[in-house]
C-alpha positions as CSV (number, residue, x, y, z in Angstrom):
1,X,-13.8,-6.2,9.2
2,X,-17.9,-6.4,10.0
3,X,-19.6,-3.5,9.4
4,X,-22.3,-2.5,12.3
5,X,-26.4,-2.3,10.6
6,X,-25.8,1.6,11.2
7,X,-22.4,1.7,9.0
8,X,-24.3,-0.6,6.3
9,X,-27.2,2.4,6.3
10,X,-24.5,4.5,6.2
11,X,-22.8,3.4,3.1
12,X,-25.3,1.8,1.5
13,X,-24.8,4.3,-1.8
14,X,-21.4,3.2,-1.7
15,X,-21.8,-0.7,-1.2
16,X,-24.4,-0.8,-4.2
17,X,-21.7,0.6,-6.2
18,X,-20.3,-1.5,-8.7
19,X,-16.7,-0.5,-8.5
20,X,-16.9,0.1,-4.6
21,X,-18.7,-2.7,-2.9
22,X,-18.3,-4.1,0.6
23,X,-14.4,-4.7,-0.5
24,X,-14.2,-1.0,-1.7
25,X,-15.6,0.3,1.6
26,X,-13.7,-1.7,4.0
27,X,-10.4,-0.2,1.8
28,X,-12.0,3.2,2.7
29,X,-12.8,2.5,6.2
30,X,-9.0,1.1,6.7
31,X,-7.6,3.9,4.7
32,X,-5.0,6.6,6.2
33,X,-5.1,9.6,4.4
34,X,-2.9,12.7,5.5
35,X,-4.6,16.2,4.8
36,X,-1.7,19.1,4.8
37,X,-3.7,22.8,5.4
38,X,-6.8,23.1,7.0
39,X,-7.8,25.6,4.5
40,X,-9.8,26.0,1.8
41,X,-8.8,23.0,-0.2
42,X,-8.3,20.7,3.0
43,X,-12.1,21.8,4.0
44,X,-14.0,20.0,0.9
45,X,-11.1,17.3,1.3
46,X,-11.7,16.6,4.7
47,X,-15.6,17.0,4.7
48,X,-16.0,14.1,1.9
49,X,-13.2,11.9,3.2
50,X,-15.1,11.9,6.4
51,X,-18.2,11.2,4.9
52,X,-17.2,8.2,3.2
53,X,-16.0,6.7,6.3
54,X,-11.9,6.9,5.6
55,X,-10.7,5.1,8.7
56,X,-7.6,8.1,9.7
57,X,-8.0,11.3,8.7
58,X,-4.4,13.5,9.9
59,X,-4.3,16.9,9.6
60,X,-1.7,19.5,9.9
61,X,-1.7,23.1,10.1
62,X,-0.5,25.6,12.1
63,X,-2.8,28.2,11.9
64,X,-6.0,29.8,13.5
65,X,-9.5,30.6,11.9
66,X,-9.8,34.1,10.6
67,X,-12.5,35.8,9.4
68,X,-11.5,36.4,5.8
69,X,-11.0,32.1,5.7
70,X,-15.0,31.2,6.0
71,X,-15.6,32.6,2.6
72,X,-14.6,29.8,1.6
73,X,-12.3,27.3,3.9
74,X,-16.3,25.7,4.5
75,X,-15.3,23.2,7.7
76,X,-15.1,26.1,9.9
77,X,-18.2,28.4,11.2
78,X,-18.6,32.1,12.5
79,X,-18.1,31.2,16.3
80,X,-14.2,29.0,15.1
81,X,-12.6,32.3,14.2
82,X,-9.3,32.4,16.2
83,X,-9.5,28.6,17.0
84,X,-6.5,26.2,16.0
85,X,-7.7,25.3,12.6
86,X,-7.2,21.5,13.2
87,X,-9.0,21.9,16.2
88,X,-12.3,23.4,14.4
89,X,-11.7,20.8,11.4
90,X,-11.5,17.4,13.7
91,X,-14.4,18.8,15.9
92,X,-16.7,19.0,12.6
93,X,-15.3,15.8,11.1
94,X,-16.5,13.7,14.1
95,X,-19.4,15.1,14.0
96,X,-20.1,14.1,10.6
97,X,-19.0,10.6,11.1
98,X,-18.0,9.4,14.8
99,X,-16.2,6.2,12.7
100,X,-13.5,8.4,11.5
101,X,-10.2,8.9,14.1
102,X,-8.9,12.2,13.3
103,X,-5.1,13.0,14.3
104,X,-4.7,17.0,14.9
105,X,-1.1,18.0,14.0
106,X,-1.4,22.1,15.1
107,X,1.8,22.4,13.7
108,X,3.8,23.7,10.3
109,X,5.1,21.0,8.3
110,X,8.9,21.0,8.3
111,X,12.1,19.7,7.1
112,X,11.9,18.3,10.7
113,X,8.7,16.4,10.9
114,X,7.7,16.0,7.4
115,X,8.8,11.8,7.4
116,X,7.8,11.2,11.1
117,X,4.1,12.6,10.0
118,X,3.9,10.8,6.6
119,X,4.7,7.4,7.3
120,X,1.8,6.9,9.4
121,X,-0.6,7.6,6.1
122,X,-1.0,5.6,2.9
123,X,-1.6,9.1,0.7
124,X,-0.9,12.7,1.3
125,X,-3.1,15.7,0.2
126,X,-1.5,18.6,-0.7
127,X,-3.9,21.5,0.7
128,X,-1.1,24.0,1.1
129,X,-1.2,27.7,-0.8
130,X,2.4,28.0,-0.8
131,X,6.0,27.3,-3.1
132,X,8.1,26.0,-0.2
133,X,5.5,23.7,1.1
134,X,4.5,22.7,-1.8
135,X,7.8,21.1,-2.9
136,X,8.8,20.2,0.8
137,X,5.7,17.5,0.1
138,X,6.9,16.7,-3.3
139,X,10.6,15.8,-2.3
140,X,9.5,14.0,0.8
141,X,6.7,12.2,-0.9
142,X,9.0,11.1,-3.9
143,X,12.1,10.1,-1.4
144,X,9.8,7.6,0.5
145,X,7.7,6.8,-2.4
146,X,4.7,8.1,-0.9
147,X,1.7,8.7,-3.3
148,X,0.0,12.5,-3.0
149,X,-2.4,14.6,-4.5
150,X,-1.3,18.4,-5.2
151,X,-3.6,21.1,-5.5
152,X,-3.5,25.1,-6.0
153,X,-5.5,27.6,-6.6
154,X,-6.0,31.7,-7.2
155,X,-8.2,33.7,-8.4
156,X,-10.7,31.6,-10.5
157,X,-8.2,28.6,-11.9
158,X,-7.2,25.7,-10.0
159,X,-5.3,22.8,-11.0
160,X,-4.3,19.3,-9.3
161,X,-2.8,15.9,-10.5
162,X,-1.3,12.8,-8.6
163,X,1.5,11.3,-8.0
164,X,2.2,8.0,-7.2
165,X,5.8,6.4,-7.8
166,X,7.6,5.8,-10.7
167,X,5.2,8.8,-12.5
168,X,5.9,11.9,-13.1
169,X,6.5,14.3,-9.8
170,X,6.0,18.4,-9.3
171,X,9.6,18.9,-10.0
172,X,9.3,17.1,-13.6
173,X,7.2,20.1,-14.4
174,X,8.0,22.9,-12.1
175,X,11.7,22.3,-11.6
176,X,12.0,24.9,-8.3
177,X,10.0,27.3,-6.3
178,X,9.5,30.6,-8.2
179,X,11.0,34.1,-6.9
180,X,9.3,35.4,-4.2
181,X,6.5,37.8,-5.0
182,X,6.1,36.7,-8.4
183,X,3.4,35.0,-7.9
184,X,0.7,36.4,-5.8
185,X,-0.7,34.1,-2.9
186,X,-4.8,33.9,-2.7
187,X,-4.5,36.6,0.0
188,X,-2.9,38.9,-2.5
189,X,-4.5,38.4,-5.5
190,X,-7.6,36.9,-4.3
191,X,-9.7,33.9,-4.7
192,X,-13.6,33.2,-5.5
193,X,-14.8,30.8,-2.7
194,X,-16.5,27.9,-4.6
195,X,-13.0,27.1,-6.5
196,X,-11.5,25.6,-3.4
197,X,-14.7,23.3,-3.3
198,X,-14.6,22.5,-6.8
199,X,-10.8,21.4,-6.8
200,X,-10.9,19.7,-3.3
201,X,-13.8,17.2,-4.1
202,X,-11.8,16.6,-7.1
203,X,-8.7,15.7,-4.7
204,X,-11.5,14.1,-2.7
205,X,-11.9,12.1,-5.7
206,X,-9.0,11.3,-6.3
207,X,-8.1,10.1,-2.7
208,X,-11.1,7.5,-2.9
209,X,-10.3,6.4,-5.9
210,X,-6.5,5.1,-4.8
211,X,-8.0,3.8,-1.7
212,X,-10.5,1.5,-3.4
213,X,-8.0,0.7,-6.6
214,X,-10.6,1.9,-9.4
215,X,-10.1,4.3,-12.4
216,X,-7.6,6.3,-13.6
217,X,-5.7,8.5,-11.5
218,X,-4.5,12.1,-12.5
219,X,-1.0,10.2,-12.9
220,X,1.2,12.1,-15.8
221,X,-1.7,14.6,-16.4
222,X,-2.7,17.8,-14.6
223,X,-6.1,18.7,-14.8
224,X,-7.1,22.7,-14.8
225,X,-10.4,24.4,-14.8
226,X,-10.8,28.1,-15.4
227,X,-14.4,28.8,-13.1
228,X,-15.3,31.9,-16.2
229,X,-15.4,30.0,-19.0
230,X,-15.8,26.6,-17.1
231,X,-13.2,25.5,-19.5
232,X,-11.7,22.0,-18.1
233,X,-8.9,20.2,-19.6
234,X,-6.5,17.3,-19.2
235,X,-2.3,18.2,-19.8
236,X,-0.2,15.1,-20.3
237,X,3.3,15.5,-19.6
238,X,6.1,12.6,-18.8
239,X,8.3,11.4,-16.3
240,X,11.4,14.2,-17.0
241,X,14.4,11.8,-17.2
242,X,16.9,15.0,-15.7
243,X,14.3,15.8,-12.9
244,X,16.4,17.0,-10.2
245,X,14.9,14.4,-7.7
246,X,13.0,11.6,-9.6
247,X,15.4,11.7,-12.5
248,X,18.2,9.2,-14.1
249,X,20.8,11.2,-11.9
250,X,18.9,13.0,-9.0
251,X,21.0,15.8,-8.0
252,X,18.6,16.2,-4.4
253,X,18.7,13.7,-2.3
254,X,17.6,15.5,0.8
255,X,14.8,17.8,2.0
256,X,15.6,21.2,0.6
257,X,14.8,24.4,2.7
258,X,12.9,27.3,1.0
259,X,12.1,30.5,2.6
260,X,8.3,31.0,3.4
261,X,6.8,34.6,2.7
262,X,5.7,36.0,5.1
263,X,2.5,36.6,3.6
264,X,2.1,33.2,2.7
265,X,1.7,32.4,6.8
266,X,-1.5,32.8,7.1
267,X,-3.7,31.2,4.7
């Protein structure tokens, strides 16, 4: 592809890059990247990925603005609150970067669309504050070898790492969802603002990186940050040989159904 004089002003920062280059940017620009919540880790995710000039940008969600999300779900403003989330996020996307298509899913992610929405997109980014969703992207992602990003975060800890196939998945470290109610969603237990943004540039980071075929990715490792002590470190773990669905002898080999809480509906 050509790039216009304005798109060359645009990402001239990331065309004098070394490791990015006109071949880096045109990976960028021809990128699909799937975005799954609208939220406060989507926001950051979104916002940079539309900066740099990712080609497709799909975002589901189901959900409206509230009030209590601009504390820190930053793509949406005062006047958004009780507009479809994805409706708020693409109209701010564009008009950051008009080069950027953005596909609005205003919808949950299900057992039922989950593999119709992800083949279209060349990553996935987890943005989601919940178990069941959470894993629903990990089994689909790992059945049709799908690379994604995961991210969570409460209180003031967040953590993330990525998967790509034939590496370690969620389920090699988190083999199912945990009890309901034992652990407290951000809307129960609270979350400081700036901890989304920290931990979605991060995915942000990540995302780029995969496009453009540079660095290491957070394959086999889960990074964690605690925002008090600004303590950040790197936990390898391995490919687990009995996981239950990237495993020797996978014992799922469909989309499991988990009960959402219903607290965890609105995010």
């Amino acid at each position: 592809m050509d790039f216009t004089e304005s798109q060359i002003e645009r990402y001239s920062r990331h065309i004098i890059l070394q490791d990015v280059g006109v071949e880096g940017q045109i990976n960028i620009s021809e990128g699909k990247v799937l975005i799954v919540g609208a939220g406060g880790l989507g926001s950051p995710v979104a916002l940079y990925l539309a900066a740099a000039g990712v080609g497709t940008i799909g975002i589901i969600d189901g959900d409206v603005v509230d009030m209590t999300n601009l504390q820190r779900q930053v793509i949406h403003f005062t006047p958004d609150v009780n507009k479809a989330k994805v409706l708020s996020a693409k109209e701010k996307i564009e008009q950051l970067n008009p080069d950027v298509k953005v596909v609005a899913y205003q919808d949950l992610l299900s057992t039922y669309n989950i593999f119709d929405i992800i083949k279209e997109y060349d990553i996935v980014v987890d943005g989601t504050d919940n178990f069941p969703t959470k894993f629903l992207i990990n089994d689909a992602c790992v059945l049709t070898k799908k690379p994604f990003s995961h991210g969570g975060i409460l209180r003031f800890e967040g953590q993330t790492f990525t998967y790509t196939p034939g590496h370690a998945c969620y389920r090699c470290v988190f083999d199912r969802p945990p009890p309901p109610n034992v652990v407290p969603t951000c809307s129960q237990a609270g979350v400081l603002g700036s901890i989304a943004g920290i931990l979605g540039t991060i995915q942000a980071t990540e995302v780029l990186k995969f496009l453009i075929n540079k660095g290491e990715l957070l394959t086999n490792r889960i990074l964690t940050f605690n925002a008090l002590t600004m303590d950040f470190r790197t936990i390898a773990f391995r490919k687990n040989i009995n996981c239950p669905i990237c495993g020797e002898h996978p014992s799922i080999t469909e989309l499991q159904t988990y009960d959402l809480p219903a607290c965890d509906l609105k995010h």
